[in-house]
Structure formats: structure tokens, C-alpha cells
N, C-alpha and C positions, 0 to 999 in steps of 0.2 A: 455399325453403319457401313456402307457400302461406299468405295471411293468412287467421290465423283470422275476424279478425272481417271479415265480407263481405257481410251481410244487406244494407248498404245499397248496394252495388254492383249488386244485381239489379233493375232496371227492371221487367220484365214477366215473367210466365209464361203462353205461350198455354195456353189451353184444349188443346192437342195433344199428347197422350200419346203417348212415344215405344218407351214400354219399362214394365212391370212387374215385379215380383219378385214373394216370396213375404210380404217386410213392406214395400217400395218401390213408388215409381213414379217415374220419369224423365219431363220433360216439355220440350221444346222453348221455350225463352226467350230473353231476350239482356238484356246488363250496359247500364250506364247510357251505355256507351263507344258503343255500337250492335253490338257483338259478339255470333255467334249461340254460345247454348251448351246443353247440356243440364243439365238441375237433379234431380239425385236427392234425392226426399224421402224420407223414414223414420221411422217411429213411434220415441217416445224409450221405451228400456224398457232394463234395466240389459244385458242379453242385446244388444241391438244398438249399447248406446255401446260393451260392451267390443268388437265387433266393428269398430267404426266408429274408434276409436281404433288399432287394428292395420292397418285398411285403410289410415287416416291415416301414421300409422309406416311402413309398408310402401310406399306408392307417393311419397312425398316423399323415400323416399332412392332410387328408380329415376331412370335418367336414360338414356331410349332411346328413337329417333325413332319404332319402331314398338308404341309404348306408350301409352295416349293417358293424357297427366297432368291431375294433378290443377291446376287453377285455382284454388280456393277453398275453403273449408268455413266453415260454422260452424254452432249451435245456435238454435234462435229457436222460439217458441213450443209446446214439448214436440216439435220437427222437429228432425230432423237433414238439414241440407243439405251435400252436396255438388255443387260447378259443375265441366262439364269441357267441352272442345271440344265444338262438334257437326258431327256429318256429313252432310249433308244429301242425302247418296247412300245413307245407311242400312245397315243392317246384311246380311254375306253372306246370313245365313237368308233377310232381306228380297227380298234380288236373285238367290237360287236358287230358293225355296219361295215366295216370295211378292206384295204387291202391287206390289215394283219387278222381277216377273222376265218383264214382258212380252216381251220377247226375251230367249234365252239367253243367259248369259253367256260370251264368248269364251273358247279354251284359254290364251288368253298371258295373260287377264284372270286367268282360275283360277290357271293355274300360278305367276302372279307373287301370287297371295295365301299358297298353298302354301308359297314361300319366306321371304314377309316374315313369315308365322307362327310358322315354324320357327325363322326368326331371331329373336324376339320369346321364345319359350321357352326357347332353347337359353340367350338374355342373363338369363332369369329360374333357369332350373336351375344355368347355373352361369362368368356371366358378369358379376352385380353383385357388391356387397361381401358377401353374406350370399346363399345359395343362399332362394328363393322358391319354392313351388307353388301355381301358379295355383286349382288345382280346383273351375274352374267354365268349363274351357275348349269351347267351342261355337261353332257357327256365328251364332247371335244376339249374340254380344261378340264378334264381330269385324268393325267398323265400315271403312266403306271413302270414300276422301279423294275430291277430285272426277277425281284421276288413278287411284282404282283400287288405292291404295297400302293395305292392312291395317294395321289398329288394332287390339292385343289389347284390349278395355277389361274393367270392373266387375272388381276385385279384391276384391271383399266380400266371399269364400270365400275368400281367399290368405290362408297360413300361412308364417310363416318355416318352412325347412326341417330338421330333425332334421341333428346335424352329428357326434352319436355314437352312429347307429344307422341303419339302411336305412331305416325307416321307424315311423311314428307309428302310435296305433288310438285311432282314436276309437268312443265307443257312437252318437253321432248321424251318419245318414247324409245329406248334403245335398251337393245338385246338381241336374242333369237328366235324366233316364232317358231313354237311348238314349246316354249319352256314360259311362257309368258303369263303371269298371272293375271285373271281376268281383270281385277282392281287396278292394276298394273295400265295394262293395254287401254282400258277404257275409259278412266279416269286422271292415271298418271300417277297415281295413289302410290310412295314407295315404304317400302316397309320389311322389317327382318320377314315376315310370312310371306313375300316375294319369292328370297331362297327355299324356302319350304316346300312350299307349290312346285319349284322349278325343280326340287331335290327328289318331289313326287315322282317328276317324266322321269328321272333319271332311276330310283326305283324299279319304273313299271318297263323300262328299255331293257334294264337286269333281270325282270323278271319274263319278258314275252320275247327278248331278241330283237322285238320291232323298231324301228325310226319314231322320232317324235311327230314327224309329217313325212307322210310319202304319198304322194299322187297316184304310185303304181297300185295302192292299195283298192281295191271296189269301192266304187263313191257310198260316202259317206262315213268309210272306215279311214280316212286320210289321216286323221288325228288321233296321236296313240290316248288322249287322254279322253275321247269322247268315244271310242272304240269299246274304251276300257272298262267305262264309267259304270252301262248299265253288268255288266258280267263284275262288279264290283258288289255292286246294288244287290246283286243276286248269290252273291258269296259260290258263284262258283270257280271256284280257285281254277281246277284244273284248264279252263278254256284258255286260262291265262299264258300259262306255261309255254316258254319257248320250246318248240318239239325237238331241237335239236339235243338238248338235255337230255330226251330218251328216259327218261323218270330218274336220271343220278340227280337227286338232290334230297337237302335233308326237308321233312315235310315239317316241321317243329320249325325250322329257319325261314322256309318259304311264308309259313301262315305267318309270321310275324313280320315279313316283309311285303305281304299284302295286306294286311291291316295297316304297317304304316304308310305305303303306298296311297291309300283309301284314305287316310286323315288328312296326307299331305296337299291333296289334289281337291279340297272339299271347297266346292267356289269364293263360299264367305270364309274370306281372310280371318273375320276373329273367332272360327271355329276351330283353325288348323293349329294344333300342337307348338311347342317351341321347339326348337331342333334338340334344346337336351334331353328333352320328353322323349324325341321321339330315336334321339341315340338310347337310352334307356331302356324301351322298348323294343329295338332292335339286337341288344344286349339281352333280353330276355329274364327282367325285371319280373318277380311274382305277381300278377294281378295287375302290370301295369296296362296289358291291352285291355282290361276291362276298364277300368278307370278312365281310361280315354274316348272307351265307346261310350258310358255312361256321362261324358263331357258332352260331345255332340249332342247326346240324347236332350240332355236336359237344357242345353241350348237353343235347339233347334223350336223347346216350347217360346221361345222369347225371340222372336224374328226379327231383326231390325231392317226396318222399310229400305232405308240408305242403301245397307246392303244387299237388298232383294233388287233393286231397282240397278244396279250398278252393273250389273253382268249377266242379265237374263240370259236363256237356253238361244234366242235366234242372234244375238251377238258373239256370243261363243263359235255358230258355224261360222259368221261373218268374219272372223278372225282366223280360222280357217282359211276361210275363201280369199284372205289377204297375202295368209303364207304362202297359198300355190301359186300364188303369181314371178312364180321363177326368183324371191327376193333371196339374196346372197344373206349369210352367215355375219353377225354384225352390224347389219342395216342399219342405220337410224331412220325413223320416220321424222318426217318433217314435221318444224312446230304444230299444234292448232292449240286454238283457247278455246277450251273447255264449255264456258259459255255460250259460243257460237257452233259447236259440235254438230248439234241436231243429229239427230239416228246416225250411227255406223256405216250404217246399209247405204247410205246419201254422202257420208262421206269416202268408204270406199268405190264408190261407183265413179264421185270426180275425180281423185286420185287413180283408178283406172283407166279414165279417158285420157288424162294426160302422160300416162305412163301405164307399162307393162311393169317396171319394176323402178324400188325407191334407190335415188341415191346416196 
């Protein structure tokens, strides 16, 4: 268990912000030990101790290497701090998209994060005492050691898991857009195949080097996941491939990271894989990519309306169309009931008028 009281344990906090949220900031420090750590701050307001208490709850009964724990917490001047390891190799987003991706990241670099993530979910869906969902799984929370080893970190969206029913609904939708499951975004729907989907983008970023959304791209290619979709559809591997790679990679690693890519990303929630299916898979399991295709296959004779209906192809750009509106990294969207929803289309156009971006 992590000691609560720890305020006096923190020496310093640099000026060097490592990480934002939507009510956070992470900032690069170290304990009175000389230990480097990260220090998430958080405004105190009843909305974020209940949540800060659950994250609390939740990651002090986890116990796995590719998890990054908790060190500390406590409360101190209307703040909530939490202390965790820090990386000083920074996060994947950092070393794919950003200021550490001076040189591209290797295939065995990629594929061995691939793995450890998978394993990291597969122990959170459904290999601690009480099944977890991450949902807020992305390539910026996943933190990399000085060997390249993945850290799932920031649980501050994990929910214990529903244990008599498939899945929860909530009215509020929070996360990151481009990692967002369609079930997810449009209904509210939460569910371990949440992280699945999100664990997809994060696949297909490892496999093409692209952003999950980027504006710079030619309209209509903004979305790595509808980019991707039909050159999916079409099993041509190669258009996928980040060029920076130069063809070093193993093509026996790749194809089974585009197949799980392909399962993870597949609209209808009850078609996509469990994460230790598709750790399994990614492990290169005899026969288990076909077993998986032949899952789909013989699903997809048995369509269930709900789920057709839930996330059609012009709601999917519509979600799109929401992420480029300049919204910051952890956004919440504001309540709506479900009931009163009516088209996407009608509700992001009023939330446009009132706003360029959510707060």
C-alpha cells in the first residue's frame, strides 16, 4: 500500500512539465531519497477526490511489472498529488510523433511494446482479482524504461469492471479522440472492448508511424483508423508500413500485428477479440490468427441490429469531424441523455455553435 501521508517526502518539483490532462498536470521531480519521479497534481473538487480515490483503490491492489505503480499520494493544499516512477525516455506518443522521435523507432523496439501492452491489458481485463478497464488507453500513457520495456500508466479513467453484465453506459464521454470506441462515443456503452479498440490505434501508430488524428493529413485521411480501414479490408499490408522503417522489420511480426490491429478496430464491440486472445496472437500462437478470422467470419452471418445501428460509417466521420475542432487531450464532453441525442450530426453542429472546443 502506498503511504498516504507523503507531502514531506517530495524535495523538489522542476519547472518541467511532463504531461497534462484535462484537470492535471504531471511534472518531473524527485523524493528527498534523490529518486527521479513524476508528480501529478489535481485541482481538489468533489468530482475529482471521488475519482482520485477509485484510481487510489484500483492501482494499489494491481501488482504487475508492466504497470507503472503507484508510490505515493496524498492531499495538501486544495491538491491532490499523486507520485509514480519516472521515465526519462518518455512516452511512446513522444518517441513516435514527437520531440524524442528523432530517429525512428526500431521494429523489435515497436513490437516488443506491442507485447508488453497487451500483456499489461490482457492482466487488467482479466488477470487481477477484480477484472479493470483501463479507458484511457493511448499511446501518451504508455511510458517506456531505458530498455524500451512499456508502462501502461495514468489510471484516472479506470473503472472496476461490470461482473454482471457486458457492459456499463455512462452519459459522460471522456477520453481521447482518435482512441475512442464507436459504442463508446455514441452511446456511452463502456466495456473491456473499449481498451481493445483503443489498443487497435495504438497497434496501427506502431505499425504506420501516423497520429491517431491529424488535420495535416489530405481530407479524409485525418483518422488513422478510417485511413487504415479499407487498406485493411484489402490485406495490403505493405501501404501500411511506416517508411521510415526502410523494410527492417520482421514480416512474420508485422502480419500478426496487422491482423491483430484488423480484429481490434472492427466496429461491433462483440466481434473484437479479448485482449488475451489477442496477446496470444501477437505471441504467435499456432493457428490462432485463423481461429480469430474464422470468429469474425462466422459472426458477422448473425448481425445484431443494436449493433449496426449504434455506430454507422456517417457517424464515425462525424467523430472525426469533432476531434478537429482543436479539442485538447483528455477532454470531457459535456453530459447529454442518450434519449434526447437525435443524429450526431445535430448534435455536434450545436456544440459547434457554442464552442470551437469542449471544456
Amino acid at each position: 500500500m502506498a503511504p498516504q501521508s507523503f507531502y514531506h517526502h517530495i524535495d523538489s518539483v522542476t519547472g518541467n512539465m511532463i504531461g497534462k490532462g484535462g484537470n492535471s498536470q504531471v511534472y518531473r521531480g524527485s523524493l528527498a531519497n534523490g529518486q527521479q519521479v513524476a508528480i501529478k497534481l489535481s485541482k481538489l473538487s468533489e468530482e475529482a477526490s471521488r475519482n482520485f480515490l477509485l484510481e487510489v483503490d484500483i492501482i494499489t491492489k494491481l501488482d504487475h511489472k508492466l504497470i507503472v505503480p503507484l508510490i505515493g499520494f496524498c492531499i495538501e493544499e486544495n491538491t491532490l498529488i499523486s507520485v509514480y516512477d519516472c521515465f526519462p525516455k518518455g512516452s511512446l506518443e513522444e518517441n513516435l510523433h514527437g520531440e524524442n522521435a528523432k530517429s525512428p523507432l526500431p521494429w523489435d523496439v515497436r513490437f516488443k511494446v506491442a507485447i508488453g501492452v497487451a500483456e499489461a491489458l490482457s492482466y487488467l481485463h482479466s488477470g487481477c482479482s477484480k477484472p479493470v478497464i483501463h479507458r484511457d488507453v493511448k499511446s501518451s500513457n504508455i511510458l517506456l524504461t531505458d530498455e524500451f520495456e512499456p508502462q501502461v500508466s495514468d489510471l484516472g479513467l479506470a473503472i472496476w469492471a461490470p461482473t454482471n453484465s457486458t457492459y456499463l453506459t455512462h452519459n459522460d464521454v471522456v477520453g481521447t479522440f482518435g482512441y475512442l470506441a464507436p459504442e463508446y462515443f455514441m452511446y456511452g456503452k463502456v466495456s473491456d472492448k473499449m481498451d481493445v479498440f483503443a489498443f487497435g490505434v495504438v497497434l496501427l501508430e506502431l505499425l504506420t508511424g501516423r497520429k491517431p488524428i491529424d488535420d495535416e493529413n489530405p481530407k479524409g485521411q485525418e483518422s488513422l483508423v478510417m485511413w487504415a480501414s479499407p487498406i485493411l479490408e484489402r490485406g495490403d499490408f505493405m501501404e501500411l508500413l511506416d517508411p521510415d522503417l526502410n523494410e527492417n522489420y520482421d514480416e512474420v511480426e508485422m502480419r500478426r500485428m496487422v491482423v491483430a490491429a484488423s480484429l481490434c478496430v472492427t466496429r461491433r464491440a462483440r466481434l473484437r477479440p479479448q485482449m488475451r486472445e489477442i496477446l496470444t496472437l501477437l505471441q504467435g500462437e499456432e493457428d490462432m490468427e485463423v481461429r480469430m478470422r474464422c470468429h469474425v467470419d462466422a459472426s458477422s452471418d448473425t448481425l445484431d441490429c443494436e449493433d449496426d445501428e449504434a455506430y454507422p460509417c456517417s457517424s464515425i466521420r462525424s467523430h472525426v469531424g469533432l476531434a478537429l475542432l482543436d479539442v485538447e487531450d483528455d477532454a470531457s464532453l459535456a453530459s447529454f441523455e442518450q434519449s434526447n441525442l437525435g443524429s450526431l450530426d445535430e448534435y455536434l453542429r450545436d456544440r459547434w455553435s457554442r464552442s470551437s472546443s469542449f471544456e
